[in-house]
C-alpha beads as a LAMMPS data file, in Angstrom:
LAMMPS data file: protein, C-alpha beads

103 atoms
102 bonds

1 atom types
1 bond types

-500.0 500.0 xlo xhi
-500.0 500.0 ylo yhi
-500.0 500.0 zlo zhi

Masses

1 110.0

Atoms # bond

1 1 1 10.627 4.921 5.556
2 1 1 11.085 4.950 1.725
3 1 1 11.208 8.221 -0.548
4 1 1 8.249 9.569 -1.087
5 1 1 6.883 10.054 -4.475
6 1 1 7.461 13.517 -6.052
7 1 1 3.417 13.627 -6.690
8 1 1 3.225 13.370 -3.177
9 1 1 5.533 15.806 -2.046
10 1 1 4.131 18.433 -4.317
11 1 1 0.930 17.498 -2.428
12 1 1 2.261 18.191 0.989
13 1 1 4.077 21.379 -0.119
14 1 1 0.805 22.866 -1.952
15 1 1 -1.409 21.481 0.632
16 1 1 0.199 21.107 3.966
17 1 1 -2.881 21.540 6.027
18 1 1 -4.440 19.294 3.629
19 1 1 -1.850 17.113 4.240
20 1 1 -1.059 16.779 7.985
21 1 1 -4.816 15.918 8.457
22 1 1 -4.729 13.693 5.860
23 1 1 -1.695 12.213 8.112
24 1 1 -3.664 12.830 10.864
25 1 1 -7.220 10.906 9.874
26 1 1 -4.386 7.658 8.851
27 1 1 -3.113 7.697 12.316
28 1 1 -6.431 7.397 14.190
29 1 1 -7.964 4.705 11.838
30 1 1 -4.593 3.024 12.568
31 1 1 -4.597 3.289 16.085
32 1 1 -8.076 2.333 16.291
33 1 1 -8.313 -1.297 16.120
34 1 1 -6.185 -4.630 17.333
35 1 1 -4.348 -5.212 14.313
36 1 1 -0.844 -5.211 13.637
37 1 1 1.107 -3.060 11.650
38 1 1 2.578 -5.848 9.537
39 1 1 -1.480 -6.856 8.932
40 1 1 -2.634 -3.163 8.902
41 1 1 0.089 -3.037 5.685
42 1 1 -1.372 -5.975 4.071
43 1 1 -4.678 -4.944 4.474
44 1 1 -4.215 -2.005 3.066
45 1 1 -1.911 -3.299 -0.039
46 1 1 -4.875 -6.180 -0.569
47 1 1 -7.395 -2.730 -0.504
48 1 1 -5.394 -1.062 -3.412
49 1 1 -4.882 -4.451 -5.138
50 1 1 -8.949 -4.978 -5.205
51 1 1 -9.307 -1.218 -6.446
52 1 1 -6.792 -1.068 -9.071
53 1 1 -4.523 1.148 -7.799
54 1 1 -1.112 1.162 -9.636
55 1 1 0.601 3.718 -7.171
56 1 1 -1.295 2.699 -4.103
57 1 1 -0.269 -0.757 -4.812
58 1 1 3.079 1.033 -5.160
59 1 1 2.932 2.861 -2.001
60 1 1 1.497 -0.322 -0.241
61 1 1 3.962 -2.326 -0.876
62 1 1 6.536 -0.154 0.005
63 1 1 4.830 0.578 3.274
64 1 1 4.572 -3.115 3.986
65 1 1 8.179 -3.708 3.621
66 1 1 9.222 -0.823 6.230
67 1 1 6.393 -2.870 8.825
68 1 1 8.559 -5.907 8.242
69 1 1 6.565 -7.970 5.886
70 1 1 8.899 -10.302 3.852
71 1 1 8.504 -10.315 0.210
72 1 1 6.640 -13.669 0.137
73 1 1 4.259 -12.669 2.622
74 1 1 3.172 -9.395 0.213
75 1 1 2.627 -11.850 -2.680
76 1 1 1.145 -14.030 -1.308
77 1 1 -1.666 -11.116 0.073
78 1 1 -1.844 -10.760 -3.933
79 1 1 -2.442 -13.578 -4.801
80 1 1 -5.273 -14.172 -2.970
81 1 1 -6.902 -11.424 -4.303
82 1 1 -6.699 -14.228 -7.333
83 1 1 -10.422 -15.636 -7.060
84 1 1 -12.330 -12.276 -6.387
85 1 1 -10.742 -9.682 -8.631
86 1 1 -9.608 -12.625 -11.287
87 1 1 -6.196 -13.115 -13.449
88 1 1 -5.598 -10.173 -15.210
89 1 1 -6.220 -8.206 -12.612
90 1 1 -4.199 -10.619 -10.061
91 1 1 -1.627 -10.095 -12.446
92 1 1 -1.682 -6.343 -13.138
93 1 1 -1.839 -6.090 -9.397
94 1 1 1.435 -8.292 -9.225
95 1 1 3.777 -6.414 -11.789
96 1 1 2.694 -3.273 -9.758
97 1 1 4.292 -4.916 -6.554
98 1 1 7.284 -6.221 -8.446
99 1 1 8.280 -2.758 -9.387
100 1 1 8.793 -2.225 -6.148
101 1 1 10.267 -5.842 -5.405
102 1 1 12.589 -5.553 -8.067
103 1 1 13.531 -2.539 -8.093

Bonds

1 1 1 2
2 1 2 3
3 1 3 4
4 1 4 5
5 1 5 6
6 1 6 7
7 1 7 8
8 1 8 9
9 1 9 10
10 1 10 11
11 1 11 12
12 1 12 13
13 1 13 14
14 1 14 15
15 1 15 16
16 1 16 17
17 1 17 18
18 1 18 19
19 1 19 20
20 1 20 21
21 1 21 22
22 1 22 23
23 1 23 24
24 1 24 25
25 1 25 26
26 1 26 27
27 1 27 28
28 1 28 29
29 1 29 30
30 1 30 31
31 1 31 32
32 1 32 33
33 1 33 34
34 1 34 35
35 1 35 36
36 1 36 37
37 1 37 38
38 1 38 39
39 1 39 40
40 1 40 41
41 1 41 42
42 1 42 43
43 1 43 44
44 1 44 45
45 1 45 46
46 1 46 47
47 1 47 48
48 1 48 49
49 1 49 50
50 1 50 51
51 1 51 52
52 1 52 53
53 1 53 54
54 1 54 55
55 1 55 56
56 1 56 57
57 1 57 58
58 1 58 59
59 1 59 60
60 1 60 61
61 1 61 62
62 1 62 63
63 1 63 64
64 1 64 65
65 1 65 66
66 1 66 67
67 1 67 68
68 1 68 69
69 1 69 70
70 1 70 71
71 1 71 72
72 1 72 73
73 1 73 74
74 1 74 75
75 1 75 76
76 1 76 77
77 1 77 78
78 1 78 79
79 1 79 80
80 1 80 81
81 1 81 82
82 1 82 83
83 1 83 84
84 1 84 85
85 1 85 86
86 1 86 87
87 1 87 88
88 1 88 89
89 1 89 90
90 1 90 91
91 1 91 92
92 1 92 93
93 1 93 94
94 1 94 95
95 1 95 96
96 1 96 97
97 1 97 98
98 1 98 99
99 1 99 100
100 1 100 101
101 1 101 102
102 1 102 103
């Protein structure tokens, strides 16, 4: 898995019961459906795409690489966010996952 973010560290150390059952609550909603992890990752990214989320999108993308989603595949999940959330958004959403990408 990829470094965590210091914000989120600091998190876990302030907070660690906080934190494992935030851990804990991801887990269960992961384990309780059919999907994939590769499409549980894209969902997810395409969630913090839709809402905006800089460092979600961040921590999405990130996530989807470790379940084994190729770089095309996580674009691609941005872009078609395209005709709901619209272009500039799209495209905020898209130089938030090239940070990662690029980096």
């Amino acid at each position: 898995m990829s470094e965590l973010p210091k914000p989120f560290k600091k998190f876990t150390e302030d907070y660690p019961k906080v934190s494992e059952a935030y851990e804990k609550l991801g887990n269960e909603i992961h384990s309780a459906g059919p999907l994939d992890e590769k499409t549980r990752a894209l969902v997810k990214l395409s969630i913090s795409v839709g809402g905006r989320m800089e460092g979600a999108v961040h921590s999405h993308t990130r996530k989807a690489l470790d379940a084994g989603c190729s770089k095309e595949e996580i674009k691609h999940a941005v872009l078609l966010a395209l005709p709901t959330i619209g272009l500039p958004n799209m495209m905020a959403a898209m130089t938030w996952v090239n940070d990662i990408l690029e980096s």
